[in-house]
N, CA, C and O atoms as a Tinker XYZ file with bonds, in Angstrom:
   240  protein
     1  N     14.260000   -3.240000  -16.522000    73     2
     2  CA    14.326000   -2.839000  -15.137000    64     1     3
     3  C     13.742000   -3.936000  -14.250000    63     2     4     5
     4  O     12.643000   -3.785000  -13.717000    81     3
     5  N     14.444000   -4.996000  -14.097000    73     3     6
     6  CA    13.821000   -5.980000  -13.311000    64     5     7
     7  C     13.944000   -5.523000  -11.700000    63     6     8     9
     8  O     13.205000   -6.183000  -10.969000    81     7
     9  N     14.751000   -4.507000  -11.030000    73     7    10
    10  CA    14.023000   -4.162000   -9.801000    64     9    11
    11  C     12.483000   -3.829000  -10.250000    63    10    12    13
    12  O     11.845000   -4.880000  -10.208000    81    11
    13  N     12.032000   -3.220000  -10.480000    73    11    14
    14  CA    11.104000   -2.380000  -10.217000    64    13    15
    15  C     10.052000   -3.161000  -10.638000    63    14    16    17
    16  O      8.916000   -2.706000  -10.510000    81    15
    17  N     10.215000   -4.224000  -11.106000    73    15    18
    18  CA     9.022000   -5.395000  -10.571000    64    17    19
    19  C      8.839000   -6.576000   -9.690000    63    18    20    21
    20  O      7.964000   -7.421000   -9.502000    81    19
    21  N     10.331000   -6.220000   -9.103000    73    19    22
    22  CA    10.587000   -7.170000   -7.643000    64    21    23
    23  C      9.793000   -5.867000   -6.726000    63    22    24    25
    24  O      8.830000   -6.320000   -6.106000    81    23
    25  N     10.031000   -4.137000   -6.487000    73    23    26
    26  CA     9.721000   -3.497000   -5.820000    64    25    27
    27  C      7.993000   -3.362000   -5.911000    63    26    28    29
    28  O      7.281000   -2.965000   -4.989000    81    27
    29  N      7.624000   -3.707000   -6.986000    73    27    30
    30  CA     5.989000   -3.419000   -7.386000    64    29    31
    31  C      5.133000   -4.969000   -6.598000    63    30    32    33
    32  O      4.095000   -4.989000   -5.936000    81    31
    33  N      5.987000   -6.058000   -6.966000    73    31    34
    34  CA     5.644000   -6.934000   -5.700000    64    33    35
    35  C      5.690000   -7.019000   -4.249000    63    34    36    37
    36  O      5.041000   -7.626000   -3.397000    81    35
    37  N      6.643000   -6.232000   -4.247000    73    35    38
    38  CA     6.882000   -6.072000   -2.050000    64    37    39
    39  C      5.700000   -4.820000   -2.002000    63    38    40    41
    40  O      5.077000   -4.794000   -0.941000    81    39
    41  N      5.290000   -3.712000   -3.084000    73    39    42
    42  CA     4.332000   -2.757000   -2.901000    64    41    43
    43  C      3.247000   -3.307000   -3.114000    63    42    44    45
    44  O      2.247000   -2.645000   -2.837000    81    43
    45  N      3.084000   -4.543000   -3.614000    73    43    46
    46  CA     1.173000   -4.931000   -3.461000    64    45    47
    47  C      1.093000   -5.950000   -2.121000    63    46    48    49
    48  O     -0.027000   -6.216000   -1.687000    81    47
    49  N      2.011000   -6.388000   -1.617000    73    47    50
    50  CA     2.081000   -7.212000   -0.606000    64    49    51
    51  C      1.840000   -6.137000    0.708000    63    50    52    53
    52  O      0.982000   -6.376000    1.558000    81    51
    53  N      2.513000   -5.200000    0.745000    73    51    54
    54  CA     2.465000   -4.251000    1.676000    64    53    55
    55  C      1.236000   -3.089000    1.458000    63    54    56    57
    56  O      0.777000   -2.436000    2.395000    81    55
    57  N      0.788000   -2.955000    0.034000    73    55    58
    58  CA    -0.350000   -2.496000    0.123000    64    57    59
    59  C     -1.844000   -2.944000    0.933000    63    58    60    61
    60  O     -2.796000   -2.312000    1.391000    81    59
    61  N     -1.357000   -4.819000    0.796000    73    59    62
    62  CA    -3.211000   -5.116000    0.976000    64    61    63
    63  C     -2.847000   -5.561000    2.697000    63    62    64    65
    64  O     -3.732000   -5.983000    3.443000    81    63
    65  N     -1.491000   -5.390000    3.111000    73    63    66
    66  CA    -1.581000   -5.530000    4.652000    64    65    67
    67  C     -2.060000   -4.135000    5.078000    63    66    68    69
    68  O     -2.787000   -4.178000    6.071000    81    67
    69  N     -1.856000   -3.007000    4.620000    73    67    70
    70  CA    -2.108000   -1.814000    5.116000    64    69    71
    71  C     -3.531000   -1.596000    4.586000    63    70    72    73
    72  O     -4.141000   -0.556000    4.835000    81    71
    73  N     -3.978000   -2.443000    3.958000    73    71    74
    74  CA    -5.493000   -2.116000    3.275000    64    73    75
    75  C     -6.509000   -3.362000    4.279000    63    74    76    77
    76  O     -7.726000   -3.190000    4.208000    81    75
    77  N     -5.923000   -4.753000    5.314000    73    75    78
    78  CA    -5.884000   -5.003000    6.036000    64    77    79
    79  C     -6.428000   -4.214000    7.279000    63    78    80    81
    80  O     -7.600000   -4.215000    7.657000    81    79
    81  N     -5.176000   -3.411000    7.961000    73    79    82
    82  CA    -5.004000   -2.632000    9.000000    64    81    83
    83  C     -6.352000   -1.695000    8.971000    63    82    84    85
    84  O     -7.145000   -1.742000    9.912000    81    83
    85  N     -6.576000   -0.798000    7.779000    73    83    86
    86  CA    -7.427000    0.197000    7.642000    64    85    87
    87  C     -8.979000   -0.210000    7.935000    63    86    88    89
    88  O     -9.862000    0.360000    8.576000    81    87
    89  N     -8.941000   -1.665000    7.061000    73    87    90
    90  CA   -10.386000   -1.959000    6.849000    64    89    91
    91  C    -11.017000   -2.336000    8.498000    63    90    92    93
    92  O    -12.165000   -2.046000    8.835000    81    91
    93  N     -9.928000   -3.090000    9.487000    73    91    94
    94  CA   -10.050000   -2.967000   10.601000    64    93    95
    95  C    -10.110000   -1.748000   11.693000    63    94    96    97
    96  O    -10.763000   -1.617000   12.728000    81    95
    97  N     -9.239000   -0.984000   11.088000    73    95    98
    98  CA    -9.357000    0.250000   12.092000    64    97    99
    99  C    -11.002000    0.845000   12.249000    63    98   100   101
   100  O    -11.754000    0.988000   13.213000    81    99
   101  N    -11.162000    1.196000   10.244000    73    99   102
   102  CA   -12.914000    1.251000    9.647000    64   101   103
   103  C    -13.471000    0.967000   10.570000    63   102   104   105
   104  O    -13.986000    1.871000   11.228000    81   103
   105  N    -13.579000   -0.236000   10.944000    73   103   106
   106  CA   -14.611000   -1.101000   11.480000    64   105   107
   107  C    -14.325000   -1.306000   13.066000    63   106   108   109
   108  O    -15.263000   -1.373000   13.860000    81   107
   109  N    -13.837000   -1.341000   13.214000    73   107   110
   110  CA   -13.670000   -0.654000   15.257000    64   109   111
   111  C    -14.263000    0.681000   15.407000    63   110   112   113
   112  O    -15.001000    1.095000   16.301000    81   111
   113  N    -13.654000    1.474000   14.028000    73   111   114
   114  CA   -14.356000    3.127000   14.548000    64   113   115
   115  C    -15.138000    3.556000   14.414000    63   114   116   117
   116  O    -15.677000    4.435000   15.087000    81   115
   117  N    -15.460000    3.043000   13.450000    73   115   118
   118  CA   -16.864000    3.447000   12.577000    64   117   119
   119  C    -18.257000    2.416000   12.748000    63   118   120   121
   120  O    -19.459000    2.627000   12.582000    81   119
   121  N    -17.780000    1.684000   12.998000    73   119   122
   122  CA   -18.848000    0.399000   12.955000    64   121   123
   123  C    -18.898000   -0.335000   11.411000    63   122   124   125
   124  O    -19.273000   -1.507000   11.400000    81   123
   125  N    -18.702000    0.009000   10.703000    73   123   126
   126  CA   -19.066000   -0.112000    9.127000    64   125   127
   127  C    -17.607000    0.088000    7.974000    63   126   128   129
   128  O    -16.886000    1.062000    8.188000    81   127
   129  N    -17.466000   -0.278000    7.518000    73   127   130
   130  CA   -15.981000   -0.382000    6.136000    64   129   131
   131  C    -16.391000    0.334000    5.195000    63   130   132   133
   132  O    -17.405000    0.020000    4.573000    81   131
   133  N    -15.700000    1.402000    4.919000    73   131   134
   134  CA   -15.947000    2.399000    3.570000    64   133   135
   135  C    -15.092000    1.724000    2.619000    63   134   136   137
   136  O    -13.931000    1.539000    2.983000    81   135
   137  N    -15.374000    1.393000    1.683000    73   135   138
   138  CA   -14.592000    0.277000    0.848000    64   137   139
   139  C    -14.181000    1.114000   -0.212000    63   138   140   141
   140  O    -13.400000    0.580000   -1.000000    81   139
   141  N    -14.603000    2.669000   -0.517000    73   139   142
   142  CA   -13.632000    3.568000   -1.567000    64   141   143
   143  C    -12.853000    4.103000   -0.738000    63   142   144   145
   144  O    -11.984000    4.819000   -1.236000    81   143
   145  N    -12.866000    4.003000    0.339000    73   143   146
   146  CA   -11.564000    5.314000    1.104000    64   145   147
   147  C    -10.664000    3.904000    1.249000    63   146   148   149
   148  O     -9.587000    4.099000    0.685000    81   147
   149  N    -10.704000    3.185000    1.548000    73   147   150
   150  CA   -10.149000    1.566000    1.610000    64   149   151
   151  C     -9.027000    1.374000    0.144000    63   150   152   153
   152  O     -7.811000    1.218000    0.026000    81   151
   153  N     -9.909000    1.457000   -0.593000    73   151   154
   154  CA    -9.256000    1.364000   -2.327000    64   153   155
   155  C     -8.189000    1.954000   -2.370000    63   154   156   157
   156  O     -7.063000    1.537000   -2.639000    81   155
   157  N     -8.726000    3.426000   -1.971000    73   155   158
   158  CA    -8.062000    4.785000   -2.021000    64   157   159
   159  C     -7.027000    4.768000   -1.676000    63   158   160   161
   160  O     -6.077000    5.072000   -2.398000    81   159
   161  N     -6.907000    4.307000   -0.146000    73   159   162
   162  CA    -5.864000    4.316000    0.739000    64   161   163
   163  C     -5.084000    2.971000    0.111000    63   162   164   165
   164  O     -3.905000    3.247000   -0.111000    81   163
   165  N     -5.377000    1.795000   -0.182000    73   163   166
   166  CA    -4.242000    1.116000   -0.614000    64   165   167
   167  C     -3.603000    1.342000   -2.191000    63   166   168   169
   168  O     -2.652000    0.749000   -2.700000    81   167
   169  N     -4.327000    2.238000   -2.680000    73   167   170
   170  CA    -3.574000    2.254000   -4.204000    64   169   171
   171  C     -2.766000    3.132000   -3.924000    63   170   172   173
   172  O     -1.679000    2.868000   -4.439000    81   171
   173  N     -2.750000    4.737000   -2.939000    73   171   174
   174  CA    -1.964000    5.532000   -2.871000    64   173   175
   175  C     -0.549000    4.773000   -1.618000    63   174   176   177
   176  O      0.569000    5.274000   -1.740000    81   175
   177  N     -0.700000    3.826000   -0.712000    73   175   178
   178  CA     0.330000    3.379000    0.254000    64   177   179
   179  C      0.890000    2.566000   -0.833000    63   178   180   181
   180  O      1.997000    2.162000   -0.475000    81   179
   181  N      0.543000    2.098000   -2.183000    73   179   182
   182  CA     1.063000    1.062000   -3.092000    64   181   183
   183  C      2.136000    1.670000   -3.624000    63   182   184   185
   184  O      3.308000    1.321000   -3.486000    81   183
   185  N      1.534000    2.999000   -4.510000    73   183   186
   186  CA     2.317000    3.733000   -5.206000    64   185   187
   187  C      3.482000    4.197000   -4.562000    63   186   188   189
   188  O      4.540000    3.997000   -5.157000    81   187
   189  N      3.521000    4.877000   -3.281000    73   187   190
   190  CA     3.906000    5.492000   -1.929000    64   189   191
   191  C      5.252000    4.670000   -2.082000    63   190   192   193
   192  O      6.216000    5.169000   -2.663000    81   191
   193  N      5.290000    3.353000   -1.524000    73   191   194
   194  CA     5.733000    2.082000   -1.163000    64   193   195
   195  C      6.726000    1.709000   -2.744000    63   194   196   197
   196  O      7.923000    1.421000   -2.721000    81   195
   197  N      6.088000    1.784000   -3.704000    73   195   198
   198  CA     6.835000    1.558000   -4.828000    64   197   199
   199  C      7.870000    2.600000   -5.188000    63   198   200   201
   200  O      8.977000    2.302000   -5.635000    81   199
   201  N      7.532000    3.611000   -5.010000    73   199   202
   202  CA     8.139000    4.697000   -5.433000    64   201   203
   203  C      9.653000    4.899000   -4.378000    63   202   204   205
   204  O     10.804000    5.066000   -4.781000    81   203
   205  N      9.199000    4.821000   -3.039000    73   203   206
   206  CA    10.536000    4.976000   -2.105000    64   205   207
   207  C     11.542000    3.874000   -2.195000    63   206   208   209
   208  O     12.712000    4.144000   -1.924000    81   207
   209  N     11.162000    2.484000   -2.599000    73   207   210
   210  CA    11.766000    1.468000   -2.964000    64   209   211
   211  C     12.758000    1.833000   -4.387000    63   210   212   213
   212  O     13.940000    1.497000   -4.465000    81   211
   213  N     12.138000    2.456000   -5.285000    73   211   214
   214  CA    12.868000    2.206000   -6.464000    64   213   215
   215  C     13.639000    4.055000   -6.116000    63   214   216   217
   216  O     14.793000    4.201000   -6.519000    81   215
   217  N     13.227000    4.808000   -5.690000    73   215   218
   218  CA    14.430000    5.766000   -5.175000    64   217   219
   219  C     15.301000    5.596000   -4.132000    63   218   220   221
   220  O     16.280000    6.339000   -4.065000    81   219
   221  N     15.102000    4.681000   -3.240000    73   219   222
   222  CA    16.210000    4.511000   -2.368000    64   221   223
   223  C     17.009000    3.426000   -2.924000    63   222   224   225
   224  O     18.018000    3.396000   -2.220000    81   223
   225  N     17.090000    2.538000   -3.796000    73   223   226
   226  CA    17.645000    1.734000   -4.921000    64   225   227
   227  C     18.656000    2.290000   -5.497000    63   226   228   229
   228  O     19.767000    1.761000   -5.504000    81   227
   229  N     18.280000    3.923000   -6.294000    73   227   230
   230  CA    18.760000    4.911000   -6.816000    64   229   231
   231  C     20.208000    5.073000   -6.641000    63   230   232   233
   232  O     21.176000    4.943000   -7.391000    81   231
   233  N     19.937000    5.624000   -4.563000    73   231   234
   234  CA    21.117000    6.557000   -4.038000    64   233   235
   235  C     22.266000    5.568000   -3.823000    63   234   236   237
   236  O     23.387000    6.075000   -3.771000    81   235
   237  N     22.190000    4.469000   -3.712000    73   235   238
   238  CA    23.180000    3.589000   -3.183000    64   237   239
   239  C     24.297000    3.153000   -4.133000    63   238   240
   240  O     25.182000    2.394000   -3.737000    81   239
């Protein structure tokens, strides 16, 4: 299945921009970076991101 390790690369690329975004938002709102809700949030936008890639692959 060589998509689905072209799609697992566009999902870690797009994970650590959205893990990016967060750690900034963190830190405007909070004053301070929670670095497990951080983790959290980019392993689940990873999976998220991988998963709609290799099902919209699927329908076509």
């Amino acid at each position: 299945m060589p998509t689905v390790s072209s799609d697992i690369r566009y999902a870690v690329a797009s994970a650590v921009a959205g893990g990016v975004v967060f750690v900034a938002l963190s830190w405007a709102v909070e004053g301070e970076v929670d670095w497990v809700r951080g983790a959290a949030f980019m392993l689940a936008f990873g999976v998220v991101v991988t998963v709609a890639l290799v099902y919209s692959k699927q329908e076509k």
